[in-house]
N, C-alpha and C positions, 0 to 999 in steps of 0.2 A: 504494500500500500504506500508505504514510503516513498517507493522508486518512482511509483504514476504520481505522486504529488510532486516530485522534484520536477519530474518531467512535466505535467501540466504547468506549474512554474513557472520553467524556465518557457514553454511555448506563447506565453503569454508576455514574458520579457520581451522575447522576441519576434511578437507578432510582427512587429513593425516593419521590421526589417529583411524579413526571413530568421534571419539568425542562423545556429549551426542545426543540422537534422537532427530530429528527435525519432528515435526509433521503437517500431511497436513491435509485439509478433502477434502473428496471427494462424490460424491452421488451414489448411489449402486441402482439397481431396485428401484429407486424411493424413497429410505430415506438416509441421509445424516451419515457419518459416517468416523470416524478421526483412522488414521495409526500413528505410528510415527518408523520410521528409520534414522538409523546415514546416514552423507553423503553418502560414497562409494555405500551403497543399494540404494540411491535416486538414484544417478548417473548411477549405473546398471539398475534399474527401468526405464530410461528415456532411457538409449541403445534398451533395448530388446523392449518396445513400438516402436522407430524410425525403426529397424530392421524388425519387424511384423506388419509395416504401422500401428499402433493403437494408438491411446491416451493413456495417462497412464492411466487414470481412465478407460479406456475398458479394458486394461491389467488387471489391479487391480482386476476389477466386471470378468473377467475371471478366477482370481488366487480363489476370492472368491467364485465361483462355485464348485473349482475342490478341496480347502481344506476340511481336515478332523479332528475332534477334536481338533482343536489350534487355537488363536489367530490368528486377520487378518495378523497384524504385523509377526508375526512369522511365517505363511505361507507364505506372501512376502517373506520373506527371505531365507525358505526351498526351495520355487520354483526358486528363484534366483543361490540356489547352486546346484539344482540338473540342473538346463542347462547349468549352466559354467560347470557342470562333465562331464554330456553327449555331450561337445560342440557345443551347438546353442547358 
């Protein structure tokens, strides 16, 4: 409990800015597996879950199905820009 309060903390220090990644885990088809994004991506992360009624972590094992060649992290992130372009 500690650890997610540090971390909530610190995401909020550094909302601003991005700041440094703050990393979560999460479980994927069944094995466990850690992202890290700066706040702002958390924060969009946790939008587009509430908006398409999902959990993050179904979002996430969603983003994970549909990336290609890249890091989880950075497919977060790619999928996060390409629906703020396209407007969802």
């Amino acid at each position: 409990m500690a650890q997610r309060q540090g971390n909530a903390d610190h995401a909020r220090r550094s909302s601003g800015t991005g700041g440094r990644p703050v990393k979560r885990s999460f479980t994927i088809d069944g094995h466990r597996t850690s992202i890290s994004l700066e706040a702002p991506f958390w924060e969009a992360l946790k939008a587009a879950a509430v908006h398409d009624g999902v959990p993050v972590s179904r979002l996430i094992e969603r983003i994970d199905k549909e990336r290609e060649g890249c890091g989880l992290s950075s497919a977060v992130r790619m999928w996060l820009f390409a629906r703020r372009r396209d407007g969802s």
